[in-house]
N, C-alpha and C positions, 0 to 999 in steps of 0.2 A: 430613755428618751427625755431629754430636756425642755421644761414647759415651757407652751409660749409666754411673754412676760407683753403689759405695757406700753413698756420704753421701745420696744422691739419697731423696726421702720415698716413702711408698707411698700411695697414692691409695684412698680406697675408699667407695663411694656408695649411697646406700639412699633410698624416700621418705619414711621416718620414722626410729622409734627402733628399730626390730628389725634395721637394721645394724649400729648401734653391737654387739650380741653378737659378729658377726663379728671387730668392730675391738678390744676387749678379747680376744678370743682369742686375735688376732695380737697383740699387745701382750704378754700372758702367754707365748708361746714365743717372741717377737721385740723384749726391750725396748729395749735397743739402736735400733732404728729410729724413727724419727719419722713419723704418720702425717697426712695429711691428710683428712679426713673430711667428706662433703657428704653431710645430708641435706634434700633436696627435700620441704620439710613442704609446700610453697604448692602439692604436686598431689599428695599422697599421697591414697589409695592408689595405687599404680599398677595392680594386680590390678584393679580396675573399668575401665581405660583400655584404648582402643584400641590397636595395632600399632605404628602410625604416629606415637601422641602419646608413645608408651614410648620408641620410639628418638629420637624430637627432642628428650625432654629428655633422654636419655642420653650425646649426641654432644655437649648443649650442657655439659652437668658435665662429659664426658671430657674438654673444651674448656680448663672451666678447671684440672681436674687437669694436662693437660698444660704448660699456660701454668706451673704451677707446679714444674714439673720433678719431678714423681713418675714413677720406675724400673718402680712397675707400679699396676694399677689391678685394683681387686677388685670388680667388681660385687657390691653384698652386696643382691641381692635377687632372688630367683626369679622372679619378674614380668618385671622387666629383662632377666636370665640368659637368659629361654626367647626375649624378644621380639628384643632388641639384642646380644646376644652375638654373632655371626657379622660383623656390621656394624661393631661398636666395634672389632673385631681387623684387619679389614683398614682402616679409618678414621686404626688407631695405630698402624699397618705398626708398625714399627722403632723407635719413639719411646718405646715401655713394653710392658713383657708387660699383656695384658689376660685373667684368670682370674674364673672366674663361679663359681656356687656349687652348681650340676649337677651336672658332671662330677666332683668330688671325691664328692659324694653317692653317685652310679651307680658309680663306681670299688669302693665300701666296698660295697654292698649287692650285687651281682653277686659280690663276692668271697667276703662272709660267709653268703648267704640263698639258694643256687641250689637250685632245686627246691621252693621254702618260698612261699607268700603272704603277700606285703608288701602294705601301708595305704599308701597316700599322702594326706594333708590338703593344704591349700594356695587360693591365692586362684581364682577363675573363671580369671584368665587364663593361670596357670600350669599349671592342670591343664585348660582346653580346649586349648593348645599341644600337647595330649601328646608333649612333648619327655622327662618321665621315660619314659614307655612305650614308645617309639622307644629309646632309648639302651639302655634295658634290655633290649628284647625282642632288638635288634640282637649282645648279647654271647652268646644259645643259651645261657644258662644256666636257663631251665628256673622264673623265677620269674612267678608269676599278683599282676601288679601289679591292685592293687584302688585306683582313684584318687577322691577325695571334695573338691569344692570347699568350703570353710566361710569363706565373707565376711563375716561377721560377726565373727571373729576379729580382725583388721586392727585397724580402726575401733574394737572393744569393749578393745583393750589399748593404743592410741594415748588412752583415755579414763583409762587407769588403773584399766578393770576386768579384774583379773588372779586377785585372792582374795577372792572375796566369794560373795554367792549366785545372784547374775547369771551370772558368770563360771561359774562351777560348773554351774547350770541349763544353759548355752552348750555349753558343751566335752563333758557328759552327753548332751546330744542330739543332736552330730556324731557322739561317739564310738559312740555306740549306734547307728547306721544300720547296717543289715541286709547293705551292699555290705562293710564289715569283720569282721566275725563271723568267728573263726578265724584272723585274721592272726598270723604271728611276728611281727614289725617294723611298726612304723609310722616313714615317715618324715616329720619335719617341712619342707613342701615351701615353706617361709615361711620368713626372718631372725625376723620377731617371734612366732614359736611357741616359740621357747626360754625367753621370757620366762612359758610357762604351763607350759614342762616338768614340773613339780614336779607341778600339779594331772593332766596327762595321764598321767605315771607312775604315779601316786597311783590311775588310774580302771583301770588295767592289772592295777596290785597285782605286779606282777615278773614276769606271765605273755608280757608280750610287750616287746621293746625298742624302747625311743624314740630315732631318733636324730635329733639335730640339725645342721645343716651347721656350727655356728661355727668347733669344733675339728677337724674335717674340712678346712673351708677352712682355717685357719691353719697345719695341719701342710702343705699342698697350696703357701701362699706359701711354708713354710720351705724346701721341698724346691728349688723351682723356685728361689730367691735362692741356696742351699748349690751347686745344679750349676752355675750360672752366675758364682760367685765375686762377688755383689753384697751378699751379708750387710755388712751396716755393723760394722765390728771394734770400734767406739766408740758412746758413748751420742748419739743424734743432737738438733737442735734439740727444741723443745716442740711439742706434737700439736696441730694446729688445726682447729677447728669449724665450717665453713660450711653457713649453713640457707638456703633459701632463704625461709625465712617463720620466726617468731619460737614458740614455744610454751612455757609453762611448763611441759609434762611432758617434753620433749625436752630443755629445760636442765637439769631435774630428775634424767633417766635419763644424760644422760652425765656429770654429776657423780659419779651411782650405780656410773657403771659404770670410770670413772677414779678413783674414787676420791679427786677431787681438785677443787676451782673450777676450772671451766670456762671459757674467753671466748669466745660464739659472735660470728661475725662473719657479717652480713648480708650476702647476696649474690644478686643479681637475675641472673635467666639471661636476661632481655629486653631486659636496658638498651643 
């Protein structure tokens, strides 16, 4: 078995654009690393998908992250997180850390909100998993998880309706459901809810906090590369973009979010 090293890239996969948050987050606390990035546009959402179709395109992207020598792989999506997490870890025994975007969440909220009622938003399959509610109820600390599927999110910010009166009508009408009424915290059980933070904030006014996984996960990879001596000491190769389907809002959003021209590279998980 060949060690892991360093220089070695980090892996990290979503089925659209609301992973890229996660991967500029690592990037902003870890620029030194080089990261590879697979989004699965050709079956986004995963949130409307079955168990079964979540982990086999999971195994097949971890496939090719590993073929490419990434040190660890980030599930950057709650869908994935609750369906294929368990599987993709022992799948990558020894070959990469594999970190999902739960357990950084449930870590933060148990520590800061015990005894408080927390919101949960997020896709059907994320919040019929109840894998937040399990994790949380499981630490005795005492918080009343209030959990809200909003599918319509996904697909309305994959469109690039994010600020407008659509979006606004959208996010008024989840946020207003009767099952949150009172909460401290809401968290965003989605990668692409960050991209509507601004407006969820906005609908709170400072009375409740929003939090989002990105920079929760990104502090979560620094900690785990800092204990294991694998931080890259140098600035690593150039970050690469692999979709499995083409879109112009997805070349558009990691431009946005790099800062920089992008080259995605097409890549079939069937071939």
């Amino acid at each position: 078995m060949t060690a892991i090293t360093q220089s070695q890239p980090i892996g990290i996969f979503d089925s659209g654009i609301g992973g890229l948050t996660v991967a500029s987050a690592i990037k902003s606390v870890l620029p030194n690393e080089s990261l590879i990035y697979f989004g699965d546009i050709a079956h986004l959402p995963y949130g409307d998908k079955s168990v079964a179709s979540i982990q086999a395109y999971s195994v097949k992207i971890t496939d090719v992250l590993l073929q490419k020598g990434c040190k660890a792989i980030v599930i950057a999506c709650n869908s994935a997180s609750s369906a294929a997490y368990s599987l993709l870890k022992e799948y990558t025994a020894s070959r990469a850390k594999v970190i999902n975007v739960i357990d950084p969440m449930v870590n933060l909220v148990t520590r800061s909100f015990a005894g408080e009622p927390v919101g949960l938003i997020g896709t059907k399959r994320t919040v019929e998993s109840n894998v937040y509610k399990q994790n949380i109820d499981s630490a005795n600390c005492g918080i009343d998880l209030r959990s809200l599927p909003t599918p319509l999110l996904v697909p309305m910010i994959e469109e690039g309706f994010v600020d407008n009166r659509i979006s606004h009508d959208i996010i008024d009408e989840y946020l207003g459901n009767e099952s949150l009424k009172g909460i401290k915290a809401l968290i965003l059980g989605c990668t692409h809810y960050p991209l509507i933070s601004k407006q969820i904030t906005e609908y709170y006014q400072g009375v409740v906090r929003v939090i989002d996984s990105a920079d929760v996960v990104a502090q979560s990879v620094k900690k785990y590369l800092e204990a294991n001596d694998l931080l890259n000491a140098v600035a690593g190769q150039e970050d690469h973009f692999l979709v499995s389907d083409f879109t112009p809002s997805f070349e558009h959003s990691a431009k946005s979010f790099f800062h920089s021209d992008v080259r995605l590279e097409k890549y079939s998980l069937w071939e």
